[in-house]
TORBADREN-331410 format. One record per residue: residue number from 0; residue in three letters; x, y, z of N, C-alpha, C, O in turn. Coordinates in Angstrom, 3 decimals. Layout:
// residues N
+-----+-----+----------+----------+----------+----------+----------+----------+----------+----------+----------+----------+----------+----------+
:   k :   r :     n.xx :     n.yy :     n.zz :    ca.xx :    ca.yy :    ca.zz :     c.xx :     c.yy :     c.zz :     o.xx :     o.yy :     o.zz :
+-----+-----+----------+----------+----------+----------+----------+----------+----------+----------+----------+----------+----------+----------+
: NUM : ala :        X :        Y :        Z :        X :        Y :        Z :        X :        Y :        Z :        X :        Y :        Z :
...
+-----+-----+----------+----------+----------+----------+----------+----------+----------+----------+----------+----------+----------+----------+
// end
This chain:
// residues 90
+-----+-----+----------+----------+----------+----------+----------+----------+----------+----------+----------+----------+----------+----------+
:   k :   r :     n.xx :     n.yy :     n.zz :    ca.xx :    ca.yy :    ca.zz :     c.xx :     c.yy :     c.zz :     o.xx :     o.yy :     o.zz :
+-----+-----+----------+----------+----------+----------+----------+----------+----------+----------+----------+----------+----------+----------+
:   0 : unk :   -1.674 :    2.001 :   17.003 :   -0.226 :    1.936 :   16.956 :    0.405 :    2.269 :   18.305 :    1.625 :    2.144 :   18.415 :
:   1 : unk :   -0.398 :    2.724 :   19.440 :    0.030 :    3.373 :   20.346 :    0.813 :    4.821 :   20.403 :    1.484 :    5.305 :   21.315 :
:   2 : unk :    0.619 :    5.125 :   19.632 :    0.902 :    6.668 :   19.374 :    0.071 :    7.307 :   19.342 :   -0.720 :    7.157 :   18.411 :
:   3 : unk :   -0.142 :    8.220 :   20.222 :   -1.509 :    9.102 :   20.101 :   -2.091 :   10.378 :   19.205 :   -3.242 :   10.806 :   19.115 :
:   4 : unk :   -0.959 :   10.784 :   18.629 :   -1.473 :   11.392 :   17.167 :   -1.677 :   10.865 :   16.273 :   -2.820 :   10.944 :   15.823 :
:   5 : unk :   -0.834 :   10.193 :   15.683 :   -0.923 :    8.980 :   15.164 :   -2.356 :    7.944 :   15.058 :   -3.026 :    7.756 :   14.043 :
:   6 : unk :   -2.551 :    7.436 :   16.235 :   -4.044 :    6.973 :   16.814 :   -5.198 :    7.741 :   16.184 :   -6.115 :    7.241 :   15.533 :
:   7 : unk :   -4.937 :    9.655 :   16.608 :   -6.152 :   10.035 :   16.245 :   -6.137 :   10.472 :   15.112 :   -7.245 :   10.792 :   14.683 :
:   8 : unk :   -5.180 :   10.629 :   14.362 :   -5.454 :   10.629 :   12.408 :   -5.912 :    9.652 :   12.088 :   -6.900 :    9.684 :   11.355 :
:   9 : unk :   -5.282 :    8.221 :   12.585 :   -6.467 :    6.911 :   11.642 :   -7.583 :    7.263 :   11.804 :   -8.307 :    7.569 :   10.857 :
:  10 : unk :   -8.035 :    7.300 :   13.285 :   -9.535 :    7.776 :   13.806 :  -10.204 :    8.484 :   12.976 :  -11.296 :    8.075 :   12.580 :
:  11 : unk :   -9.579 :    9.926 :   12.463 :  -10.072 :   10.684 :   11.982 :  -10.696 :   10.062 :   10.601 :  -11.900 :   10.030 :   10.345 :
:  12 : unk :   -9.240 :    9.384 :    9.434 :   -9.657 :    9.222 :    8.415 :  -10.646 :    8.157 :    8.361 :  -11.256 :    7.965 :    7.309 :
:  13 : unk :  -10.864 :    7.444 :    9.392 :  -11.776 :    6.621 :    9.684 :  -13.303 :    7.025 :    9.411 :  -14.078 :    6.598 :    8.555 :
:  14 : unk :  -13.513 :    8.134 :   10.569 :  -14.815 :    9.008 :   10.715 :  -14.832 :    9.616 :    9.130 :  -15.961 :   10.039 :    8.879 :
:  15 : unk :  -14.002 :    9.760 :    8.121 :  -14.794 :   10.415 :    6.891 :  -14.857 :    9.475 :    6.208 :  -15.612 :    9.576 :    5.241 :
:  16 : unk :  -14.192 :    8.314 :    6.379 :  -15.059 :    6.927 :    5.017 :  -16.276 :    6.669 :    5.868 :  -17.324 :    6.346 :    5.309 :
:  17 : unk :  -16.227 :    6.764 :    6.916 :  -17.805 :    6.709 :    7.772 :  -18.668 :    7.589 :    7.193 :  -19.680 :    7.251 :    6.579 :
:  18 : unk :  -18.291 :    8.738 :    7.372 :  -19.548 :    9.894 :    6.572 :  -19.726 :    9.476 :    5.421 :  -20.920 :    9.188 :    5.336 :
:  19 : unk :  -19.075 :    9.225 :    4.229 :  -19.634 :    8.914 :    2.852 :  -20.589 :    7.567 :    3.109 :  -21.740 :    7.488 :    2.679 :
:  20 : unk :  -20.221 :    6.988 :    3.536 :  -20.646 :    5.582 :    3.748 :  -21.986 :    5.879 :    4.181 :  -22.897 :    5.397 :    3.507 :
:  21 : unk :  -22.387 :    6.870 :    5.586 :  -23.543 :    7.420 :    5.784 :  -24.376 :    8.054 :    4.780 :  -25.382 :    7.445 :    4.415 :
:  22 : unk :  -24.111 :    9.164 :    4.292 :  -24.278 :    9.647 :    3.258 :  -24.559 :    8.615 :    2.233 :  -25.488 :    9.043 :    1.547 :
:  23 : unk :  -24.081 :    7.158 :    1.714 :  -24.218 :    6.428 :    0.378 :  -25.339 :    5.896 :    1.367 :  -26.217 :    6.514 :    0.765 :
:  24 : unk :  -26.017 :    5.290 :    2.345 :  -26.625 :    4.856 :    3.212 :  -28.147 :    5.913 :    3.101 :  -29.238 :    5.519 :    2.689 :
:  25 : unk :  -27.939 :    6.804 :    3.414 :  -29.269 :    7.933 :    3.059 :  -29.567 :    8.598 :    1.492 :  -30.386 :    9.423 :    1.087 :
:  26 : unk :  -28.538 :    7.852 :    0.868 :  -29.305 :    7.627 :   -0.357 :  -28.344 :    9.323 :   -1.159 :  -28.558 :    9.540 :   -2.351 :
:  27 : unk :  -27.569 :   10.133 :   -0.518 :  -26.388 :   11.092 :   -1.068 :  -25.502 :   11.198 :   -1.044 :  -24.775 :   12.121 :   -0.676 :
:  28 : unk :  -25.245 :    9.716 :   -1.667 :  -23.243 :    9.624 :   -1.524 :  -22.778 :   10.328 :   -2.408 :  -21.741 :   10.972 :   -2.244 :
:  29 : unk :  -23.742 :   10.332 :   -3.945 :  -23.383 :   10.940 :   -5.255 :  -23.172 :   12.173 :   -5.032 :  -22.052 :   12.530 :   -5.395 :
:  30 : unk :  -23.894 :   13.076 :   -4.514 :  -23.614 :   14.824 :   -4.554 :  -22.758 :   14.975 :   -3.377 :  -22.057 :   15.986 :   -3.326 :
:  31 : unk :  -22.708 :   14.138 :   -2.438 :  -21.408 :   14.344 :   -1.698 :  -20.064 :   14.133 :   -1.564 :  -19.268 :   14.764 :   -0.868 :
:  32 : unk :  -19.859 :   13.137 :   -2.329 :  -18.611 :   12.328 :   -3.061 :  -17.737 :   12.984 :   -2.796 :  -17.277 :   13.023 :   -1.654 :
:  33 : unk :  -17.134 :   13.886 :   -4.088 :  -16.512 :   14.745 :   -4.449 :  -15.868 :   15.413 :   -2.996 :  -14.740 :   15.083 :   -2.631 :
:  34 : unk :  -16.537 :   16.194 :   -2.363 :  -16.300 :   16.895 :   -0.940 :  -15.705 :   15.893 :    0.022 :  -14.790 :   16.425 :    0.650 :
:  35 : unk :  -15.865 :   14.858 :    0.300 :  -15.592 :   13.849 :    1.018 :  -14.020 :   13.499 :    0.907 :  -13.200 :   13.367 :    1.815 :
:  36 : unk :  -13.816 :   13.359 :   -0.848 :  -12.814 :   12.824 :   -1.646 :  -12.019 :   13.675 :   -1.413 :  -11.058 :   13.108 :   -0.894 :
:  37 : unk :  -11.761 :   15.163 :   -1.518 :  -11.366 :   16.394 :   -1.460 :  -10.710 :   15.899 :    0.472 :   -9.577 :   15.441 :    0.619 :
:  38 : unk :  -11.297 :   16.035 :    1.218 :  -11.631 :   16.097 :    2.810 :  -10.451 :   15.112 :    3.361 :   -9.452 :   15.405 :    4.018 :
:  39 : unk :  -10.996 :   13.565 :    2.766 :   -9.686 :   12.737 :    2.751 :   -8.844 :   12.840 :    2.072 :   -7.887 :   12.709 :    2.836 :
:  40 : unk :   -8.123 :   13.122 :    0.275 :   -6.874 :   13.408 :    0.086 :   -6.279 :   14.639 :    0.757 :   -5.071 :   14.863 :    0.680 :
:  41 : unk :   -7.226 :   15.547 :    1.503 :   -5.916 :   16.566 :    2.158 :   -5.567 :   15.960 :    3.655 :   -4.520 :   16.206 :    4.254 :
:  42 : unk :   -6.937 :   14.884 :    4.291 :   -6.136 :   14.992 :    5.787 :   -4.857 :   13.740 :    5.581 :   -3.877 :   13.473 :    6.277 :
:  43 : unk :   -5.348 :   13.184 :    4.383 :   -4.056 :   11.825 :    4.442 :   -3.479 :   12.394 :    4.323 :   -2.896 :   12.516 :    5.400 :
:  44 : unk :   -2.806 :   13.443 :    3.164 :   -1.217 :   14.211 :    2.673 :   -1.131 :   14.943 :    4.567 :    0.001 :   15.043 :    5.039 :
:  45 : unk :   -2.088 :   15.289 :    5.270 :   -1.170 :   15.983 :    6.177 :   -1.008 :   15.066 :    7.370 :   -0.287 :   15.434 :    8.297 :
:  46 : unk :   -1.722 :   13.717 :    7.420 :   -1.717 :   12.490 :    8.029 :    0.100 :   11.773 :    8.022 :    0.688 :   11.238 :    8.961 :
:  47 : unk :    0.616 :   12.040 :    6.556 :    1.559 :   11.298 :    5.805 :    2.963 :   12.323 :    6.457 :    3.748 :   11.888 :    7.301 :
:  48 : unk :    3.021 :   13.338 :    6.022 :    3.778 :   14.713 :    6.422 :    3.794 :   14.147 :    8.274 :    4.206 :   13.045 :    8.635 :
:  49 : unk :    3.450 :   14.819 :    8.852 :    3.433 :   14.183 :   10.344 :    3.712 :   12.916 :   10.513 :    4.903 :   12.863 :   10.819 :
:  50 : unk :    3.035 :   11.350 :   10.463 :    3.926 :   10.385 :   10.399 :    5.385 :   10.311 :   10.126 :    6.219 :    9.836 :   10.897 :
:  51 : unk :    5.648 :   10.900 :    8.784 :    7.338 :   10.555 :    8.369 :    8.307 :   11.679 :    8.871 :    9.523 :   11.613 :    8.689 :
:  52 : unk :    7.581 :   12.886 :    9.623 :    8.436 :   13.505 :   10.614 :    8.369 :   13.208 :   12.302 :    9.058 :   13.699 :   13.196 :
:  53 : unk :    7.605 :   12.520 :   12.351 :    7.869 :   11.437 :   13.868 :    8.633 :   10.751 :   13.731 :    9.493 :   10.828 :   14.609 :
:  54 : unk :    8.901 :    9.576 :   12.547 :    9.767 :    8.776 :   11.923 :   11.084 :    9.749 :   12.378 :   11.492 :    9.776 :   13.539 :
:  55 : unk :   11.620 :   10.460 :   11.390 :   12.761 :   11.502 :   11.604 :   13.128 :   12.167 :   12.727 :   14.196 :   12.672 :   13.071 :
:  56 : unk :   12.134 :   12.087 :   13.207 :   12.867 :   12.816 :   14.721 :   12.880 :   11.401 :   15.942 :   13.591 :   11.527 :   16.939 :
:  57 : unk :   12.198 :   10.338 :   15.785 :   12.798 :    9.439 :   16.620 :   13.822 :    8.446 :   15.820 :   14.309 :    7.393 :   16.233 :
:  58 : unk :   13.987 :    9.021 :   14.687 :   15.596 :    8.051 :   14.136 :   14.902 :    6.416 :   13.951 :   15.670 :    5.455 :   13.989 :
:  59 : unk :   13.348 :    6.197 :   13.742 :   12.974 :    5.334 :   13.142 :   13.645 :    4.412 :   12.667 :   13.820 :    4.897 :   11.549 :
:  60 : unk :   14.336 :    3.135 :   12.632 :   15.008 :    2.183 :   11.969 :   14.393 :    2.116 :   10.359 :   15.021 :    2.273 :    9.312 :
:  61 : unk :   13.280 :    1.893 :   10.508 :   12.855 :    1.591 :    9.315 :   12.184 :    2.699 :    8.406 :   11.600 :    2.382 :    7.370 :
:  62 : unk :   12.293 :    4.084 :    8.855 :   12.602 :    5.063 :    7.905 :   12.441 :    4.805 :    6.439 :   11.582 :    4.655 :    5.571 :
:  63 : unk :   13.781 :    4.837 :    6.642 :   14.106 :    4.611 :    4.509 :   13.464 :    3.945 :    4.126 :   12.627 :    4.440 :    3.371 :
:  64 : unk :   13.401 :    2.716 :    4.308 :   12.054 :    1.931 :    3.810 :   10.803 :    2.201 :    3.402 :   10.400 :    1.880 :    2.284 :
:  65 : unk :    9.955 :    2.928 :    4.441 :    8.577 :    3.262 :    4.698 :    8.753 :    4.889 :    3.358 :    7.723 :    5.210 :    2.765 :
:  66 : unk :   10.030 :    5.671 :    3.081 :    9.760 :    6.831 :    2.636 :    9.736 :    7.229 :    1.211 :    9.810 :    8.372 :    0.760 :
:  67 : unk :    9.572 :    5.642 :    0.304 :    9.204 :    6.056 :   -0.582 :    7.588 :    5.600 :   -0.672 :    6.933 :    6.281 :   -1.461 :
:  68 : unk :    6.931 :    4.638 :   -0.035 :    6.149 :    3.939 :    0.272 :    4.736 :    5.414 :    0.200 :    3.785 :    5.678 :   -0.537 :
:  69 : unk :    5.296 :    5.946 :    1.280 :    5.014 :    7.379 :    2.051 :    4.785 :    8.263 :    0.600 :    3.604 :    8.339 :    0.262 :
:  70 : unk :    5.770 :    8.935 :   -0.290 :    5.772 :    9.828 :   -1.132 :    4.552 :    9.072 :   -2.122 :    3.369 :    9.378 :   -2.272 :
:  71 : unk :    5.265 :    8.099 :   -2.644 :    4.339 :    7.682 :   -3.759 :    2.782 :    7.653 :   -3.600 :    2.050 :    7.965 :   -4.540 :
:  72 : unk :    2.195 :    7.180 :   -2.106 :    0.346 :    7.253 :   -1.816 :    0.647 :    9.041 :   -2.052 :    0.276 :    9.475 :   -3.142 :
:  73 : unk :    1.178 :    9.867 :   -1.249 :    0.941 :   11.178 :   -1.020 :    1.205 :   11.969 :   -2.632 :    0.716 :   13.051 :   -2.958 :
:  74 : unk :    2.055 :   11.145 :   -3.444 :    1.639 :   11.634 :   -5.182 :    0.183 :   11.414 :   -5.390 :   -0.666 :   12.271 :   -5.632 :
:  75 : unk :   -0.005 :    9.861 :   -5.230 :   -1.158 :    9.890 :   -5.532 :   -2.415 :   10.463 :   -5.284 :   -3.372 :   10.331 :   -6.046 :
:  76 : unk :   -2.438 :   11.278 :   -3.936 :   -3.786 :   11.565 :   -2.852 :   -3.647 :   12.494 :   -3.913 :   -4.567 :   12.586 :   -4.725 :
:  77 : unk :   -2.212 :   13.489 :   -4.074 :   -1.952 :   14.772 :   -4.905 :   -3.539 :   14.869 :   -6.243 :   -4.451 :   15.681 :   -6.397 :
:  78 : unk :   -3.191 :   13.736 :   -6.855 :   -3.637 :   13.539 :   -8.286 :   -5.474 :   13.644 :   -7.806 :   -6.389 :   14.109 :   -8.485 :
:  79 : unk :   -5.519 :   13.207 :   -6.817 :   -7.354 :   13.003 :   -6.950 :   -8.167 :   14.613 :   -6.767 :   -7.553 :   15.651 :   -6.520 :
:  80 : unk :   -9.502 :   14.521 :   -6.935 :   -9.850 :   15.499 :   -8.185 :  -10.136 :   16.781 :   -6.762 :   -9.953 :   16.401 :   -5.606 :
:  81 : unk :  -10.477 :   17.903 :   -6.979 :  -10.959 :   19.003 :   -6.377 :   -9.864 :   19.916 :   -5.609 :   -8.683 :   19.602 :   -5.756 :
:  82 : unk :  -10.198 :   21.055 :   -4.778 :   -9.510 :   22.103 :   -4.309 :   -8.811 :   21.684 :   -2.996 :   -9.113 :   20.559 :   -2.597 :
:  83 : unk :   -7.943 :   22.379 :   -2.266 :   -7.319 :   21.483 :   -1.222 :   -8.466 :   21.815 :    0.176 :   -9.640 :   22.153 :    0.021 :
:  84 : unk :   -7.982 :   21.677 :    1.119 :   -8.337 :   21.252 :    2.345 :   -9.786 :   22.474 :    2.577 :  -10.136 :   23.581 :    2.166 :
:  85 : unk :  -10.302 :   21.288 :    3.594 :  -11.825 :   21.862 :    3.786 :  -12.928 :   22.722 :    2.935 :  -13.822 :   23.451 :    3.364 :
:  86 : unk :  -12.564 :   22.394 :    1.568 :  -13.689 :   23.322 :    0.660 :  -14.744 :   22.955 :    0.588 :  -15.704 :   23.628 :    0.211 :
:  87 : unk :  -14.763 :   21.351 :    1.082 :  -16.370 :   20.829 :    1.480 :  -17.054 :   21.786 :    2.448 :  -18.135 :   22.306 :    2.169 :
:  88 : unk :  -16.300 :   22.048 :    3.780 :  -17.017 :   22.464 :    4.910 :  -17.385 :   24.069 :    4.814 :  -17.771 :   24.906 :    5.630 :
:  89 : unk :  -17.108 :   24.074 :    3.571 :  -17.529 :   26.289 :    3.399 :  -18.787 :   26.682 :    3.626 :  -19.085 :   27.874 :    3.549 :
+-----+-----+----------+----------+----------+----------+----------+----------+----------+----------+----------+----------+----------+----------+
// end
């Protein structure tokens, strides 16, 4: 997008569908799943939060548009299963 935080959150959520993918690849996607799933619904909700306050502070045109778009995935990340951020990496 040319934004460099921005840039490195895709990156990021990138590198953890990579790890499961590794993990389903060596044959333990199943017992790792869960942790993974956990790993990505918290960095998207804080991926989502940051995006739509860059939006707001550069007066974004297309704002309003994008902010229910925005809430409704970040309900949803809400709903998927396990404890919040990094309880995989304990």
């Amino acid at each position: 997008m040319g934004i460099g935080s921005i840039d490195e959150h895709h990156k990021k959520i990138l590198e953890i569908i990579n790890e499961l993918y590794e993990y389903m690849q060596k044959g333990t996607g199943e017992e790792n799943y869960m942790g993974i799933i956990r790993e990505l619904r918290d960095y998207a909700s804080y991926h989502f939060v940051h995006e739509e306050k860059l939006m707001f502070d550069a007066n974004f045109p297309g704002r309003p548009c994008t902010r229910p778009t925005t809430r409704n995935t970040a309900i949803r990340l809400t709903r998927w299963p396990g404890p919040s951020r990094n309880s995989r990496r304990t």
